[in-house]
Every structure is written in C-alpha cells, then in structure tokens.
C-alpha positions in Angstrom: -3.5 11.2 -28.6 -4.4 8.4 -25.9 -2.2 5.7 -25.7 -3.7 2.0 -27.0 -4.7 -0.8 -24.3 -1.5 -3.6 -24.1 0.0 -5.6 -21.2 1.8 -3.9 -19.0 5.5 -4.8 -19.2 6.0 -3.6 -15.6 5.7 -6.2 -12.9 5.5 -3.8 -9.6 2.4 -1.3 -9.2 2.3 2.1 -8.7 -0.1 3.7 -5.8 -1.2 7.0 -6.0 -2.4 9.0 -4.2 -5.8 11.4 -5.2 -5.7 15.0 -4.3 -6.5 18.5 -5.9 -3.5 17.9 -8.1 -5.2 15.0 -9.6 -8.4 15.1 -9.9 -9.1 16.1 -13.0 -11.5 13.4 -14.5 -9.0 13.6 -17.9 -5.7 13.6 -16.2 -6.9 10.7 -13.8 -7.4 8.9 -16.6 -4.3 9.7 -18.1 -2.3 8.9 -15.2 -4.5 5.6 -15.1 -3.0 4.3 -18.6 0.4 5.3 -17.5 0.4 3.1 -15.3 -1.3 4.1 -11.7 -2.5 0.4 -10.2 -4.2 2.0 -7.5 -5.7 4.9 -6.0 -5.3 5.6 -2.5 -8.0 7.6 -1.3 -6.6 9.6 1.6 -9.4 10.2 5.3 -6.9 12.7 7.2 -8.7 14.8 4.6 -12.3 15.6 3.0 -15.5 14.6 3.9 -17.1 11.4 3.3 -19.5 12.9 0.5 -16.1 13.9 -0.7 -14.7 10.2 -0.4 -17.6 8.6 -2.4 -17.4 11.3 -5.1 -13.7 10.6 -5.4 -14.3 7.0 -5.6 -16.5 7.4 -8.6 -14.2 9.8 -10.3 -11.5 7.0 -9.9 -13.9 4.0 -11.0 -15.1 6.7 -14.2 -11.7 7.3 -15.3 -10.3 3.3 -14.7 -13.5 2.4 -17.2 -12.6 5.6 -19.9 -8.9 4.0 -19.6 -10.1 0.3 -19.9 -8.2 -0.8 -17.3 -9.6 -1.5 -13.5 -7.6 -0.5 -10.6 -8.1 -0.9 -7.1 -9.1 1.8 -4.3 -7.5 1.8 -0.8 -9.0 3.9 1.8 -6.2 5.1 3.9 -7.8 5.7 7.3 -6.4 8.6 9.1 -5.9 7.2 12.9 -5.2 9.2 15.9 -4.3 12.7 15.6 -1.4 13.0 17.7 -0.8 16.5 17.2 -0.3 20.1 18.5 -3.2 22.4 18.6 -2.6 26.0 16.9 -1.0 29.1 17.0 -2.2 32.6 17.3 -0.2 33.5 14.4 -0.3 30.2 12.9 3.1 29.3 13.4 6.2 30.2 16.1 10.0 29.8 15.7 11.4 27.4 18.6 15.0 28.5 19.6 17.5 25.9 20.2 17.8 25.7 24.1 14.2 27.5 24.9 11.7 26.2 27.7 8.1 25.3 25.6 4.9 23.9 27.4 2.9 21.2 25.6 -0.2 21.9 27.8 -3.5 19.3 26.9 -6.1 21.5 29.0 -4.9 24.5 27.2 -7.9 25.9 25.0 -6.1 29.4 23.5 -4.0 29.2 20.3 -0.1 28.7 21.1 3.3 31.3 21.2 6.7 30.6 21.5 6.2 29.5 25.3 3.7 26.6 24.7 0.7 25.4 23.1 -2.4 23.0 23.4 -2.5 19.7 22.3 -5.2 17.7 20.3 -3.9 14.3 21.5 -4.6 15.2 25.4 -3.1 11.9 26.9 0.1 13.1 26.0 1.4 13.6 29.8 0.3 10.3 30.5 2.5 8.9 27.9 5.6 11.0 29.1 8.3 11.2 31.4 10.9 13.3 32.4 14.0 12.3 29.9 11.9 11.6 26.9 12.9 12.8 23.2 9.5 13.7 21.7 10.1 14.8 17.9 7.7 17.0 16.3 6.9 17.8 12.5 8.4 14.6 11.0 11.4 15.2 13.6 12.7 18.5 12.4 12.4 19.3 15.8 13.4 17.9 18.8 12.1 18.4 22.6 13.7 16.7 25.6 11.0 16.3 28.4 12.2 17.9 31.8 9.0 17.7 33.7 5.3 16.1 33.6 3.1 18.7 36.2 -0.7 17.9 35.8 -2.1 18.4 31.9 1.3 19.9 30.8 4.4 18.9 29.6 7.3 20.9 30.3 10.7 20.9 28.2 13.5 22.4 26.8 14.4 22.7 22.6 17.2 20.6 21.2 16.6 21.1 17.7 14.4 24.1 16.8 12.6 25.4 13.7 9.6 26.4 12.5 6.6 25.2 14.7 3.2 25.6 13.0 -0.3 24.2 12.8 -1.1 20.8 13.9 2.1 19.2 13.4 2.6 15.7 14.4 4.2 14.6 17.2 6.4 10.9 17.5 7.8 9.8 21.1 11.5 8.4 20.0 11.3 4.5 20.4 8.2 4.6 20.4 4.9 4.0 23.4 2.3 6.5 22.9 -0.7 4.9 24.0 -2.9 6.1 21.2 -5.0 3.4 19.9 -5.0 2.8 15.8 -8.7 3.1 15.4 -11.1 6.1 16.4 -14.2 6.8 16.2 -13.6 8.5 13.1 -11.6 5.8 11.4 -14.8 3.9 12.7 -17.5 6.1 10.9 -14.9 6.5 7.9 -14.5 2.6 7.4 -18.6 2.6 6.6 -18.2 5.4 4.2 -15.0 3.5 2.5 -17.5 0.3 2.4 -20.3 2.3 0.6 -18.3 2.3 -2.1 -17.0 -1.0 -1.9 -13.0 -0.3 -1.5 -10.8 -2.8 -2.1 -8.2 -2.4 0.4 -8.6 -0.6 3.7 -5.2 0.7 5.2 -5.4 0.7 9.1 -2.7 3.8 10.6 -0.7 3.1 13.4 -1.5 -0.3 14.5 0.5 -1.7 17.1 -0.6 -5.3 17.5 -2.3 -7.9 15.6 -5.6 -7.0 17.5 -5.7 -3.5 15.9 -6.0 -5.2 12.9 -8.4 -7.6 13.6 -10.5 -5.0 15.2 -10.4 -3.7 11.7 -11.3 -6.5 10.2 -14.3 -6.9 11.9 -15.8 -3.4 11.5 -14.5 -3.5 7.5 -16.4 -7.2 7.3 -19.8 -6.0 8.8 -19.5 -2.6 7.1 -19.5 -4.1 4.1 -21.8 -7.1 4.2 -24.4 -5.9 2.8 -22.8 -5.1 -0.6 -21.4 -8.8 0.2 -17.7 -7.6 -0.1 -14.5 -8.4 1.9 -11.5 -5.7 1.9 -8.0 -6.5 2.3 -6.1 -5.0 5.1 -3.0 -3.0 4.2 -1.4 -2.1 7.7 0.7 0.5 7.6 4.1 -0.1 9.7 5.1 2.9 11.7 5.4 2.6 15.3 8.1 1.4 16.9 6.3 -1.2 19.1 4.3 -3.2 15.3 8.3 -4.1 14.3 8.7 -6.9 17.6 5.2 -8.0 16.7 5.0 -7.6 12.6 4.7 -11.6 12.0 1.3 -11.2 14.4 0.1 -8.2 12.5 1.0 -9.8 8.9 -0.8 -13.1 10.1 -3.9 -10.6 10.7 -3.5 -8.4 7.7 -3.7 -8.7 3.7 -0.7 -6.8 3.5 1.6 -4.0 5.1 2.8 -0.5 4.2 6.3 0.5 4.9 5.1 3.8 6.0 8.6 5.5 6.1 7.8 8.6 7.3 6.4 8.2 11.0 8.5 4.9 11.4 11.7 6.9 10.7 10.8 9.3 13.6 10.7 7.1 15.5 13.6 4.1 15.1 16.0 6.5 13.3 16.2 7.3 9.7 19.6 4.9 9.9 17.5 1.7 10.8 14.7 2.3 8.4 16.5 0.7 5.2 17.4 -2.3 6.9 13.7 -2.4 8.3 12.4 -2.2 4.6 14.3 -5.1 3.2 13.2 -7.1 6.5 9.5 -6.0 6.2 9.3 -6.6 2.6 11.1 -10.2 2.9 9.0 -11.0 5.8 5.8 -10.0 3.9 6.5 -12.3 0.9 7.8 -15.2 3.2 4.1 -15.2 4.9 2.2 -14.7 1.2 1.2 -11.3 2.1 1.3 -8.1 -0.2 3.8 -5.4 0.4 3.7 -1.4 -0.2 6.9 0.4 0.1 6.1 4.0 0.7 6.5 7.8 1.9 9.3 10.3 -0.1 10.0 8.1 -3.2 10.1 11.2 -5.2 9.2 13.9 -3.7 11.5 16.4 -5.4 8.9 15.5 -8.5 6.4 17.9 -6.3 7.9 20.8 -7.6 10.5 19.5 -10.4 9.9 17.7 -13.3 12.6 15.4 -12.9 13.4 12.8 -10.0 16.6 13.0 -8.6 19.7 10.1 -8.5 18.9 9.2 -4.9 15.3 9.1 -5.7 15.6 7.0 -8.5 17.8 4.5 -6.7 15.3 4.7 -3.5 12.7 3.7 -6.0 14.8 1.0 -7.9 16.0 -0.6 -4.5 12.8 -1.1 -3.0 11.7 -3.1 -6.3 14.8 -5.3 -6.4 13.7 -5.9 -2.9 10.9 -7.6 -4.0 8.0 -4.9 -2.8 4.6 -5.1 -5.0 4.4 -1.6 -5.0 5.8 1.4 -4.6 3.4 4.6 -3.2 3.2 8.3 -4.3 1.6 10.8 -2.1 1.9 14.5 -2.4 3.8 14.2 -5.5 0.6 13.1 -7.2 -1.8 14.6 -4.6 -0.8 18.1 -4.9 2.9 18.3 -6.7 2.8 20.3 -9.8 3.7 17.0 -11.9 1.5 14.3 -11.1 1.3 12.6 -14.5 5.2 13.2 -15.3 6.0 11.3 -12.2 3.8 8.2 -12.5 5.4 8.2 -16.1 9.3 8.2 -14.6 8.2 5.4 -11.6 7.0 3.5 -14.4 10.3 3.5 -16.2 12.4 3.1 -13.5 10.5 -0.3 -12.1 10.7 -1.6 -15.9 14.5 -0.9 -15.8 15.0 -2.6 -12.4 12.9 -5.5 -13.3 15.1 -6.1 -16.2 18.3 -6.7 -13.5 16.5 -9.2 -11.3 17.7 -12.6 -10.6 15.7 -15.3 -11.0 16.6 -17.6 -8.4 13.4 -20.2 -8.6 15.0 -23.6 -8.0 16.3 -22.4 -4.7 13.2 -20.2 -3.8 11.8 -24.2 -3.7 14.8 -26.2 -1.7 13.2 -27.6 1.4 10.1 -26.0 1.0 6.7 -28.1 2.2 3.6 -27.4 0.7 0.6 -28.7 2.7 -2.3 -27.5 0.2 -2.6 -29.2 -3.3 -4.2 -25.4 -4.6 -0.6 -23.7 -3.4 1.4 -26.9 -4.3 -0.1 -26.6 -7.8 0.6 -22.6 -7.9 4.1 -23.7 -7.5 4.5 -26.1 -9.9 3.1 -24.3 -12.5 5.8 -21.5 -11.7 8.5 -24.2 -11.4 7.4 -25.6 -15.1 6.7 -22.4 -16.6 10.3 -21.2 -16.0 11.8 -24.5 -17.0 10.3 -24.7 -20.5 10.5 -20.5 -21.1 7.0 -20.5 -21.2 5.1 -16.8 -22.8 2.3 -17.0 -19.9 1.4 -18.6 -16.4 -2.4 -18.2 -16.9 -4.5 -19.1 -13.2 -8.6 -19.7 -13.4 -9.4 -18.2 -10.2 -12.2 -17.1 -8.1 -10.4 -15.7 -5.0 -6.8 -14.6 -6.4 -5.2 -16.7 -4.1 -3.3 -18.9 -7.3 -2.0 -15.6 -8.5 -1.2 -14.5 -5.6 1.0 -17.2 -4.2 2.7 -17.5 -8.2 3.5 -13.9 -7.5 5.5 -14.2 -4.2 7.9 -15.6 -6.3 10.4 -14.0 -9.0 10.2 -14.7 -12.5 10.2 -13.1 -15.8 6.8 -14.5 -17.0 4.3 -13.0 -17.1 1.2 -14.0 -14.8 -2.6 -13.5 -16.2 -5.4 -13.7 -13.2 -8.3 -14.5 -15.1 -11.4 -14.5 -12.4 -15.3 -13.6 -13.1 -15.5 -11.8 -10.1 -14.9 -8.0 -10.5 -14.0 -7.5 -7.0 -11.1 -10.6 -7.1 -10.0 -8.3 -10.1 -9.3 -5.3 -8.7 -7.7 -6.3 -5.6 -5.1 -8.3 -8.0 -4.2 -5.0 -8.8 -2.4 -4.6 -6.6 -0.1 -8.0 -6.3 3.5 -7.9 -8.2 3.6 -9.4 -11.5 0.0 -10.4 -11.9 -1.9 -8.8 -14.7 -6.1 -9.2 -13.5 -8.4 -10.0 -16.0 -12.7 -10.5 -16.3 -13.7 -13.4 -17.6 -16.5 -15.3 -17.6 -15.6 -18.7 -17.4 -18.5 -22.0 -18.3 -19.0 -24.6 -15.6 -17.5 -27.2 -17.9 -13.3 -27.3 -17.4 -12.8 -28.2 -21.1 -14.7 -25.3 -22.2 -13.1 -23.3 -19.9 -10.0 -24.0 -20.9 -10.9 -23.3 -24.5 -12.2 -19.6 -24.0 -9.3 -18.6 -21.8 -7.2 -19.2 -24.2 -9.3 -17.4 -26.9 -9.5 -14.2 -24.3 -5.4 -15.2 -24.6 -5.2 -15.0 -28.2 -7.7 -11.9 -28.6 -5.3 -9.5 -26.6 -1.9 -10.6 -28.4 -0.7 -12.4 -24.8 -0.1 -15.6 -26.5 0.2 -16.5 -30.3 0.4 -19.9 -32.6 3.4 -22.0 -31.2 3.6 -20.2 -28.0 3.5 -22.8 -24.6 1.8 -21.7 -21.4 1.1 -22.8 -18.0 -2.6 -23.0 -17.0 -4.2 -23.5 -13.1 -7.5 -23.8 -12.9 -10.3 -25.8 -10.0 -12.4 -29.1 -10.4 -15.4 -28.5 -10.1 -15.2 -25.1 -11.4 -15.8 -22.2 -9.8 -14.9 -23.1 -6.3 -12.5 -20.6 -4.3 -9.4 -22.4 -3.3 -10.0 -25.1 -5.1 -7.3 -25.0 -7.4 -6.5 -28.7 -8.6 -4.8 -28.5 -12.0 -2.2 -27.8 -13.9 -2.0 -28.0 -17.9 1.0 -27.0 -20.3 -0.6 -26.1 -23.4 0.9 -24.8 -26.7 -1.3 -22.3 -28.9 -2.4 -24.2 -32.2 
C-alpha cells in the first residue's frame, strides 16, 4: 500500500544515488516517498543516452510519488587511474619493487603496469607516498626515469583494474574538467539538471570554468544549475572560501579527501566545511560511507548511525548515499533508516537564534527581511515561516539558520522548486501566485490550509516581494493568524 502525500517531518535531505540497484521505475518511486530529496545521476558511468533516460525515469517516478526532487549530475573528472592487468588483478607484496609506467600499452603483472593518467611522472618525485585504491595501498616513490615511475610497496594488497590513485598531501596536476566532463555537462543540460557537481576542483577558477560551460549549455532551455563542488583535494581546503564564493554549494567528498589529508583530519574538516558553507549562504552535502554496511546488510551499524547523526547536528543539508542505493542489495531499507535517524537528530538540536543574530549586519532589505521573519517566527512559536519567492534565495538564507519551524518555499517557477530540494528545512512548493500582493497573500494561505500545514488559530510568518514577482525583491514581512 503506498504511503499518503504529508509534510515531511525531516529537515535534512537525503541524496541518492541511481544505479542498477535502483532503477526500477516502482522502487524509484518508492524510495522517492521515503524520503530521497535528490537523485544524483552518476558520469564515471553510462552513456549519455543512458543519462537522459535515467533522468526521465527519475522525473516519472517524482511525478507518480507527487513529490518533485532535484537531479545532480555528478561529473566524473580526471581519471587518475592505473591501466589493467593481464589477469585483471595482481597481489602487491609488502616491500616489492612495482613500475607505474605511462607509455606502457600491455596489460600489468606484479612488476608494473600502465597508467591512464600519463602525467603521472611529472607530478612525482623521489620520496612521494602515492596511495592507490582508496589508500589500501601504499607506494613510496624511489625514482622518476622517463614515462615511469619506479617504487617500492609499503602497504600491499590486492591491485586490480583501474584503481585510483591520490598523491598524499596532495599536487597532481590534473585539471577538474575534461573534455568529457565538457561533452557530459551538455548532455546533463538536455535534461535541464538542477545541480551540476564539478570533481576535483582545486580553485575557484575550476568552478567558474564550470559555470560558464553549465550557463551556455543550458541557455537555450533558459535554465541556470547550481554548482555543487565536491571537496577532495588537498590543495581546494587553503582555498575553500574562493571556491564556495564561486559555487552553489560543496560536497564533503570523504573518500578521495581522506586519502589524501589522513582519515584523522577528515572529521574536523567536515565540521569546518560544513560551518564554513552555512557562514557564506551556501548549501552543504556531507558524503561518501554513511552506510555502507547497508550494501549488503539490512541494518546500519552504531558507528554508521552516529556518522550519519553527527554530520546533521553539524548543520549539513544533506547527507549522500552512493553504492548503498546504487547497487547495495537494500536500497529502499536504507533511505528508510537515514530518514529516521535525521528525524531523531533533529529532535536534539539547539536552537540558538538570538545569538546566531548578535552583531550580525545585513546590507540587503530581501536577506534582512528573511531574518526577521526567522527571528519573529521563533519568538511567537509560530506553525510556519511561509516565503513568496521567485529565485529561492528567502528560503534559502531562512534555512542557514536553525529552528524547529518549519519553512514552506512557495515559488511558480518549477525549476526554483526543485533546486529547494535540496536546502535544509525548506519544504518547495508550486504555486501560482496573482500579480496583486493582497490576492497573493490570500491563495497562499488557501494552498496552506488545503495541505493541513496550517489550521484556524494557527500564526505564521509570511515574506513575500512588491511588485510581485521580482527575484530578489523580497520586501515584506506579515504575521498572520488562520481565521
């Protein structure tokens, strides 16, 4: 029996990610009203037929489940990767001699193998710790002669297939965007994608590189993306207020980062990245491993749970699934148990308004208004903060903030819409709003009253624009109280 359309009680979204595991038009859908916010569409695999026919299976099942989410492409980026083995995969012994050779054109053995990133030796020196296959293994560089890269194993393991390879600290030269991230960033516009996530930037000019191509891409469908970039190089941490400044958003891609600043630094980074992120009105995605026993169990475990829970006290607006819903064995189970374990974080948040706002300056009577209507709301207990908004950028400022109301995005754009999906606490919804304020007032509170969100007696907060319709333009601020 499918569950019936209410407000989510949950305040930070869920990503997941699409894969053979998933796919299943009725199960998409399924995981959709458990709570999936949005779909990450994943380019390290599939074609771009494949890309546009995923996007449609996603925008199908969203419409079946009456709720829209939002689609971010995740670009793959440079492969910087080993080539393959004869028999697929070798076992490196601890203390062996292996060759990373870029001019090398037959599959590998245990003594070496080719390379698909080929500037490797120019990115290496003698001394260098280069960790392959999410750092399971470990190579110390003894000597750079010509194409190859000579050195000895300090941790081994299995070596197979196109593993990736990380340079501890960081300072492969690789740049973010190839020409297949190029190519794939049309595709990703074709079907209008909300958010574009840009792997391995480094600098703020990666992103606004991005920007550019996503922006043109997409003009004629006259649609904008957001930028999501995804935070795992060593060298984006020194410059991640530049890359924020350039992006909607960033991704605490775990995995890669870990490899290469230490697993040790990374939950330290998190709670900087994600405080960092709010600070500049940006969107945050806390990602990679959140419960990836829930690939092959159907239960999380205690460290998982509390990875999960942490990263929402911390304030992240979402929190990502990959494999586990790409190709684990329980994909619906485990958007169903992240669901329940934001809701029971959320419940143990402080709400700490009054000094989110000492000493704070707002220059822009649009974000000024956002806040007051936050500061109000929470002073009289009010049952909504509703925003009238074109671009999202009301909601989205309301929701850098914690608090335990409840904020409704109504917009008439579609596109505003779904990329509020994504943004913590703010429940998106289409309306179509009259020219006249008055009357506008009057049918968002009827939309109000027709989903149960607010009832006779009940007080809200309402933001809306004079003259109507105009994106940041955000000029008042009513309390009203349901007759």
């Amino acid at each position: 029996m499918k569950s019936t359309l209410r407000p989510p009680r949950r305040s930070t979204k869920i990503v997941a990610t699409l894969g053979p595991a998933s796919s299943d038009p009725a199960l998409l859908e399924e995981m959709i009203r458990a709570g999936v916010n949005v779909v990450r569409l994943n380019f390290s695999h599939g074609s771009a037929q494949d890309h546009i026919d995923r996007a449609q299976r996603v925008r199908d099942a969203a419409q079946r489940a009456g709720r829209e989410v939002a689609i971010m492409a995740d670009l793959q980026g440079p492969k910087i990767r080993v080539g393959k083995f004869a028999e697929g995969k070798v076992q490196l012994e601890t203390g062996a001699k292996f060759v990373l050779d870029a001019s090398r054109t037959e599959p590998g053995d245990i003594h070496g193998v080719g390379l698909d990133y080929k500037e490797l030796p120019q990115d290496v020196k003698p001394g260098d710790v280069l960790l392959l296959n999410d750092g399971l293994i470990v190579l110390t560089v003894d000597a750079v002669r010509g194409e190859q890269v000579h050195t000895q194993v300090t941790i081994g393991g299995e070596l197979s297939n196109n593993k990736g390879i990380n340079k501890k600290g960081g300072g492969l030269t690789a740049p973010a965007l190839t020409a297949k991230d190029m190519e794939d960033i049309k595709t990703a516009m074709s079907f209008q994608a909300d958010y574009v996530a840009v792997s391995f930037p480094k600098n703020a000019t990666d992103m606004e590189m991005a920007r550019q191509l996503a922006n043109v891409a997409a003009a004629e469908f006259k649609h904008k993306p957001g930028l999501i970039a995804k935070i795992e190089r060593a060298e984006a941490i020194p410059q991640l207020e530049q890359i924020l400044r350039a992006s909607d958003g960033i991704m605490v891609a775990r995995g890669d980062l870990a490899v290469e600043v230490g697993n040790a630094a990374v939950p330290a980074l998190q709670k900087h990245m994600i405080r960092l992120a709010r600070e500049h009105d940006k969107v945050v995605i806390t990602a990679t491993q959140m419960m990836e026993s829930m690939i092959t169990n159907p239960v999380p475990t205690r460290a998982e749970v509390s990875d999960v829970a942490n990263a929402v006290l911390d304030g992240t607006d979402a929190v990502m699934l990959s494999a586990e819903t790409a190709a684990g064995k329980y994909p619906l189970e485990t958007v169903r148990e992240m669901a329940q374990i934001c809701e029971a974080a959320e419940a143990a948040e402080q709400v700490e308004l009054d000094a989110d706002f000492t000493g704070k300056h707002f220059n822009r009577i649009d974000q000024t208004i956002a806040m007051g209507a936050l500061f109000t709301a929470h002073h009289l207990d009010a049952k909504a903060l509703v925003a009238l908004t074109e671009s999202g950028s009301t909601a989205l400022w309301m929701s850098r903030h914690r608090i335990h109301i409840p904020i409704y995005a109504l917009t008439s754009k579609l596109s505003t819409q779904r990329k509020m999906a994504l943004y913590r606490n703010v429940r998106p919804l289409l309306m179509d709003t009259s020219a006249d304020r008055d009357t506008a007032l009057e049918q968002a509170e009827s939309h109000l009253k027709k989903r149960n969100i607010v009832q006779k007696g009940d007080v809200y907060a309402i933001t809306c624009g004079e003259p109507m319709g105009s994106p940041g333009g955000t000029n008042m601020l009513k309390i009203c109280q349901v007759s």
